[in-house]
N, C-alpha and C positions, 0 to 999 in steps of 0.2 A: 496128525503127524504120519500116521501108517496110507493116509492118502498120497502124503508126498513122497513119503517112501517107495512106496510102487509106480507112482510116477518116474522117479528118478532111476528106477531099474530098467522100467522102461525106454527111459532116452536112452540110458546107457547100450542094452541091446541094439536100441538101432545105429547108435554112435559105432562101436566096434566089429557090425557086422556090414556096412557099406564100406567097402573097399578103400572108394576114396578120400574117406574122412579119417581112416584107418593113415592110410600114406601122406595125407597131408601132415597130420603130426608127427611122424617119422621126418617128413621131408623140413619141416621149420625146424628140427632138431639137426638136421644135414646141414642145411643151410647157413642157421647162425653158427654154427662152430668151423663147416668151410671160410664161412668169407671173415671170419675172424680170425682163425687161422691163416689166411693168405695174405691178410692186411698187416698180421705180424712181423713189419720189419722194421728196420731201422739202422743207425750209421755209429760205429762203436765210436767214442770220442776219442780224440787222444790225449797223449798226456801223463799217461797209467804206464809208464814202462812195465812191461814183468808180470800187467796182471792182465787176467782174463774177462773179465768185464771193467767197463772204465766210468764212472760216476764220480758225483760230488761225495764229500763224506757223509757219515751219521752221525747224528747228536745222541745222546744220550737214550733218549726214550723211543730210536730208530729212524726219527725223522729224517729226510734228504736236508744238508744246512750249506750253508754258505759261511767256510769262516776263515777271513782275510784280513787279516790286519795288523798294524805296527805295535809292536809290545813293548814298553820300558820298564822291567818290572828285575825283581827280585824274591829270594825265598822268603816264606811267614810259615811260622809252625800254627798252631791250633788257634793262636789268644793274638789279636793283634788289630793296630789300627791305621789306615791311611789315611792323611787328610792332603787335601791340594786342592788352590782354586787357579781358573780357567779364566785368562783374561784375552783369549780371543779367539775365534773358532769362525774358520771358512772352510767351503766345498764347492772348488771348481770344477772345469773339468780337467782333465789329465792333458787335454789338447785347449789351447787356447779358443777361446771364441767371443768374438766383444760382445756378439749380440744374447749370451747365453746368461742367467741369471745368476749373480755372484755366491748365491749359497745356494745349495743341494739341501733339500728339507729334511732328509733324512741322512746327512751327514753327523758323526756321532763322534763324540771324545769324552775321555771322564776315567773312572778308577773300575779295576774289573781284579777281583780272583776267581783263579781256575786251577785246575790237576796238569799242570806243566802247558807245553808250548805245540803238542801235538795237535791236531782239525779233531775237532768233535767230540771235546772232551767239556766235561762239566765246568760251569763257572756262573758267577752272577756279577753284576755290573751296576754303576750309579753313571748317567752321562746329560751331559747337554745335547742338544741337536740342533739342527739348523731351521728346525719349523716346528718342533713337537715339543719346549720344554724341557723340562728334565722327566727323564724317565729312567724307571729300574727293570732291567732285563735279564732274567736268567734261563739257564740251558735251552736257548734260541726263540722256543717256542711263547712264553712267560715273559708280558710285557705290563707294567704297570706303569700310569699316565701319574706325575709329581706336579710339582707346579707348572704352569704355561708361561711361564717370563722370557722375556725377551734374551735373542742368542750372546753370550758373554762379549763384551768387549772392555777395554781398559777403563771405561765412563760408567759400567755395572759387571764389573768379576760376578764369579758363579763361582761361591764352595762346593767342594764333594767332600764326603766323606765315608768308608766303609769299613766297617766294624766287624772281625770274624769271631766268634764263641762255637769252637768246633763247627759241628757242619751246616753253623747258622750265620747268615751273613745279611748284615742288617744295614741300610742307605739310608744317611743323608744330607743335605743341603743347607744352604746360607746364602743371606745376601752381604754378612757383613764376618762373615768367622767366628761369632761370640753370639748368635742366636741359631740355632741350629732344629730347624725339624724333619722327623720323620716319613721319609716318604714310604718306604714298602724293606720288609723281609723276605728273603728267600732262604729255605732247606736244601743243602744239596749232601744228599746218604754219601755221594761217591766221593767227595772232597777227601783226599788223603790229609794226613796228620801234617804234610809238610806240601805246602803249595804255590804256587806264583802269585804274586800281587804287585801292582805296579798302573801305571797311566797308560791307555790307549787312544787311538785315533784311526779312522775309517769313514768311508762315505762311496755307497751304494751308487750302480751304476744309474745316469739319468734316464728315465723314463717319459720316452715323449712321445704320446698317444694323436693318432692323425686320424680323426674321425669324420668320414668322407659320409656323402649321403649312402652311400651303401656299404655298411659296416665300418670297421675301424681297423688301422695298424700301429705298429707299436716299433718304435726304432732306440737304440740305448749306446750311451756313450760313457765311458767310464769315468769316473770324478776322485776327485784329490783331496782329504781332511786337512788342514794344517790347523795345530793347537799349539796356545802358547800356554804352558802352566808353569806356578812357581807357587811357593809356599808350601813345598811336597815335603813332610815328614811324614813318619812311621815308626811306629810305636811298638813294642812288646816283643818278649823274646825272641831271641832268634833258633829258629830249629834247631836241637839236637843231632850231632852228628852231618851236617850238612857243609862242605867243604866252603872255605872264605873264594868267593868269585872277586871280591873286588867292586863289591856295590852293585850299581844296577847297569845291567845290561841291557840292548835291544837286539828284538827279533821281529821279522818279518815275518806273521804266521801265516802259514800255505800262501807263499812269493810265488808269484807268477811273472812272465814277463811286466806283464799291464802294470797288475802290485807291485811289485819291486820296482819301476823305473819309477823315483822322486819318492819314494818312502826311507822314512830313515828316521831317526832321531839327533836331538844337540844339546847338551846340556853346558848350563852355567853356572855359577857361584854367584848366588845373592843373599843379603843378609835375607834372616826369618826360614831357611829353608835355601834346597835344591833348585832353581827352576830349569826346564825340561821345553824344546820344538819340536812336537810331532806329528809326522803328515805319514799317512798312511790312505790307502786305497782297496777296496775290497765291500767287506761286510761281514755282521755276526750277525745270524737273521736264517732263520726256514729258506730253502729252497721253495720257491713259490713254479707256477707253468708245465703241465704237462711235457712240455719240450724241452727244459733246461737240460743242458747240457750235452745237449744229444739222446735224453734221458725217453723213458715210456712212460704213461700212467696207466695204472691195474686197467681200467675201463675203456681203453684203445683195442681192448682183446673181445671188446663186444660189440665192433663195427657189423658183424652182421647182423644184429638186432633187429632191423630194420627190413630184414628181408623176411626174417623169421615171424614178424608181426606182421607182413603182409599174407605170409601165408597161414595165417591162424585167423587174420579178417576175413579170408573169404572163406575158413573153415565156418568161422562162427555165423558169418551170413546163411551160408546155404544151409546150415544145419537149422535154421529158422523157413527160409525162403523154400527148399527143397519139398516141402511138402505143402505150400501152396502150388507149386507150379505142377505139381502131379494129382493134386484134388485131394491127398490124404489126412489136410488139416480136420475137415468133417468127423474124421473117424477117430482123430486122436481125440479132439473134444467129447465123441460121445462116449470113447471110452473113459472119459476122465471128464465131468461136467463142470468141474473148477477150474477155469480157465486161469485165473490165477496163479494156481497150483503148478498144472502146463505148464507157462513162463519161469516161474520158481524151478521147477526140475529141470528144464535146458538148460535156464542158468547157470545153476549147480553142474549139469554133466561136461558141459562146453566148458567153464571155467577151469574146473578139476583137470579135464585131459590139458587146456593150457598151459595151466602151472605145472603140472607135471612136467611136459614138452620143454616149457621154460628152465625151469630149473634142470635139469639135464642138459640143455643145451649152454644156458651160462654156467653151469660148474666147470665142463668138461672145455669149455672156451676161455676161461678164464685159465686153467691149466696146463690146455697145451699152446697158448699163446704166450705164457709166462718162461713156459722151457723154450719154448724156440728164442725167444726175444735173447733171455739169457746163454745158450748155445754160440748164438752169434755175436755175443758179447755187447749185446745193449743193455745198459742199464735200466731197471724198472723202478719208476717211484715207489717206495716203503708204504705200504698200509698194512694195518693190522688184522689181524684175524677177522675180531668182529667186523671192520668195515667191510671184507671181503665176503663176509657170510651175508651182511646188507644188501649188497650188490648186486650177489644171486639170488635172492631171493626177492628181495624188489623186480629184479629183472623178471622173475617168473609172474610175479603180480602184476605189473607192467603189460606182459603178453596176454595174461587170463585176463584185468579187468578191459583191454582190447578186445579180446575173444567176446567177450559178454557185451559189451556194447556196439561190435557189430552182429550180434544177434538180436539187440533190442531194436538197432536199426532195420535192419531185416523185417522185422515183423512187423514194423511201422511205416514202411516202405512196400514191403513185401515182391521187392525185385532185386534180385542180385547185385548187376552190375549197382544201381543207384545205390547200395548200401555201399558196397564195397568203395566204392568214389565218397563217398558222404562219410563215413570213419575216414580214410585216407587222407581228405583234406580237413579233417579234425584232428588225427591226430598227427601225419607224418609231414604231410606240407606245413604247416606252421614251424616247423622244427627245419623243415629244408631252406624256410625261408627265413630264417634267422641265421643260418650259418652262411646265406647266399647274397641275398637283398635287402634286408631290414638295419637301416639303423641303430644305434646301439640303445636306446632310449624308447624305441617301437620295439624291439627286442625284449628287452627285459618285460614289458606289460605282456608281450604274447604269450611268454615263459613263465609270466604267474595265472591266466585266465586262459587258454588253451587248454584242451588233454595233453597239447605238447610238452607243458607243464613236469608229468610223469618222469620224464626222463634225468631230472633229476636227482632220482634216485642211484642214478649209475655213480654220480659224483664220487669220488676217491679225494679229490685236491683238497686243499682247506685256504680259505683266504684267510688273510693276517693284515690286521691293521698297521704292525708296523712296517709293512715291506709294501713299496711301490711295485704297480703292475698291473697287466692288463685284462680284467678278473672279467671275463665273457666270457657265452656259451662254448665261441670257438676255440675257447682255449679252455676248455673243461670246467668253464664255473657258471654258476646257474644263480637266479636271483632269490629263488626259495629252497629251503632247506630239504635233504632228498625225501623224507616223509612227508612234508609240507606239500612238495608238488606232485606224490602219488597222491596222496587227498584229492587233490584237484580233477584227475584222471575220475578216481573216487565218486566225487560228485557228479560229473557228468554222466557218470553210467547210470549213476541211482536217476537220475533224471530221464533220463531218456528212457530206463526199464519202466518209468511211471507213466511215461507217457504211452511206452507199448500196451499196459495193464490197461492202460484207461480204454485202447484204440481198439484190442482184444476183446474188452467186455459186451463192446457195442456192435462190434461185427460179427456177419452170421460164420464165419470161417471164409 
């Protein structure tokens, strides 16, 4: 250990006192924070009268959400039950088209309590869909898969039913009104004493992915729920001090042009219950796409990455390569006969200055790309602390275990430029050419078996099962999970440092 020890003091002196290897980490620190800093812009949305950045709302737990849709509800205090079945459920689109397919898979209607009628406010839900089932969803994110049975029509109704015991709200189903199981519970803390409950109806914009030989695009057209329920009672007391409305009302929650034009409700008088038409357009659902809404994701602020790891490749090459080309490998070996060792402490000092470099440069990129973005009133996707500490720190890892693997190229190589091009098209071309050339399907294999792989780690987005969309690289989503594809990065360096060990041990210097 105390061999490697003074080995590693040793690179370290020569690391810190050659000028240039000094300025190159300075300069990959310029670099990613300039060009991520200048790539910070974007187009405020409208729509916000009055406010200074303009975005979708938040849910509950922060998320960016999507919450649009037709309410037929009324007040429930604590204790109370709804039951209503579903006897028929389409999702057009908003605009005629014969050749388009008559249900939206993710078109949804069924029974929902929430904390009133404002975007973003807690609630849980029992619904049918138009290609998923019945499923129970609460506070956006929180989706549980019920039975898969076919979409309600007057030949197979769909009961729902939703059960509230304080801020437990428990789903569910029937095919006939008098057998009834359990599909899923939700807890919601925030649930006031006194809450809305009532039938909805919504259906998410169409998603029609045009995937050409060289990548893919994604075009969207808005779509229309219409639900027919009846047999809607409701059970249990009526809240305390809550003024008589007059039954149930509807609302169109966050109306927008698009939403509001054909959403509404109609209700009728049938024996057995109320029955209730609602068509509604929109969604209750995670904002999904780094771009939504005119919106930014956290990891748009570390476009120059890319330039910062070019300049730490050819730090970590030459930092290998530099002293065959000057004849000084001879003298390091003989001052150090563990050539092993050697390898082991470059490793160590090249890695170390990279992470450092890195991490400084993604902290400081990620901060002043967020205040600018926000200054000019763009909005930025919501991630949490922890993701953002992943970010930057994967980012730094990302740059060091680069650093280190083109120094193992380096040495296995033992020529600059051919290292520098040989990590480059390992690890930056693959990645250039996934967002340029590659099919979406060649794409995804590169992004799990590449070092291009690494990247990510940057990921911020989260895909969700229940929301249609176009989950590729060029839209911030990646086929491996972000430690999963710095692993991969991971592997190739331990490979290639074995190979240089092995190449090291047999050659005279």
């Amino acid at each position: 250990m105390s061999g490697l020890w003074s080995a590693v003091r040793a690179e370290w002196t020569k690391l810190r006192t050659v000028r240039g290897w000094v300025v190159a980490l300075v300069a990959a620190v310029a670099v990613t924070v300039g060009i991520g800093y200048a790539s910070a812009t974007g187009t405020r949305s409208g729509g916000c009268p009055g406010m200074r950045v303009c975005g979708p709302p938040k849910g509950p737990g922060g998320v960016a959400v999507v919450d649009t849709f037709t309410f037929v509800h009324r007040p429930l205090g604590p204790h109370g039950t709804l039951t209503a079945r579903i006897t028929s459920l389409t999702g057009r689109l908003a605009a005629p088209d014969d050749g388009a397919p008559d249900l939206e898979a993710w078109a949804k209607a069924g029974l929902i309590v929430r904390d009133g009628t404002a975007q973003g406010r807690t609630y849980a839900a029992v619904m049918a869909t138009g290609g998923h089932g019945v499923r129970v969803q609460s506070d956006f994110t929180h989706d549980t898969a019920g039975p898969q049975v076919p979409t309600p029509s007057a030949a197979a109704p769909r009961w729902l039913r939703l059960t509230r015991a304080g801020a437990t709200v428990t789903a569910f189903t029937s095919s006939d009104g008098a057998h009834w199981t359990r599909v899923a519970a939700a807890t919601l803390p925030g649930l006031p004493a006194t809450a809305q409950v009532g039938l909805f109806a919504t259906a998410p914009e169409r998603v029609a992915v045009d995937r050409h030989a060289v990548g893919s695009a994604a075009t969207s057209e808005p779509t229309r729920a219409t639900a027919e329920f009846d047999r809607v009672t409701l059970s249990g007391a009526e809240p305390a001090g809550v003024p008589d409305t007059g039954g149930w009302r509807t609302t169109v929650v966050g109306a927008d042009p698009v939403a509001a034009a054909g959403s509404g409700a109609a209700r009728r008088a049938l024996p057995g219950g109320a029955a209730f038409t609602v068509r509604g357009s929109g969604d209750i659902a995670p904002a999904v796409g780094g771009e939504a809404f005119g919106a930014r994701s956290v990891e748009r602020g570390l476009a120059g990455t890319f330039a910062g790891l070019l300049v730490l490749v050819v730090l970590g090459t030459s930092f290998a390569t530099a002293e065959y080309r000057r004849g000084l490998i001879r003298t390091t070996l003989a001052a150090q006969p563990h050539r092993g060792t050697v390898l082991a402490a470059k490793a160590v000092v090249v890695g170390a200055a990279a992470f450092a470099a890195g991490l400084a440069a993604a902290a400081l990129s990620l901060a002043l790309t967020t205040r600018r973005l926000h200054a000019e009133g763009v909005f930025v996707l919501p991630a949490s602390t922890a993701t953002q500490a992943r970010v930057v720190v994967g980012t730094a890892l990302l740059l060091a275990l680069s650093a280190v693997l083109a120094l193992a190229v380096g040495v296995v190589l033992r020529r600059a430029a051919g290292a520098v091009a040989a990590v480059v098209a390992g690890v930056v071309l693959p990645y250039l050419l996934v967002l340029t050339a590659l099919p979406d399907a060649a794409a995804r294999w590169v992004l799990r078996l590449t070092p291009a792989a690494a990247f990510a780690v940057q990921q911020t987005l989260v895909r969700y099962r229940q929301v249609a969309g176009l989950y590729t690289a060029s839209e911030g989503y990646y086929p491996l999970a972000p430690w999963a594809g710095l692993a991969v990065l991971l592997g190739w360096t331990a490979a290639v440092l074995t190979a240089a060990y092995a190449l090291l041990r047999r050659r005279d210097g």
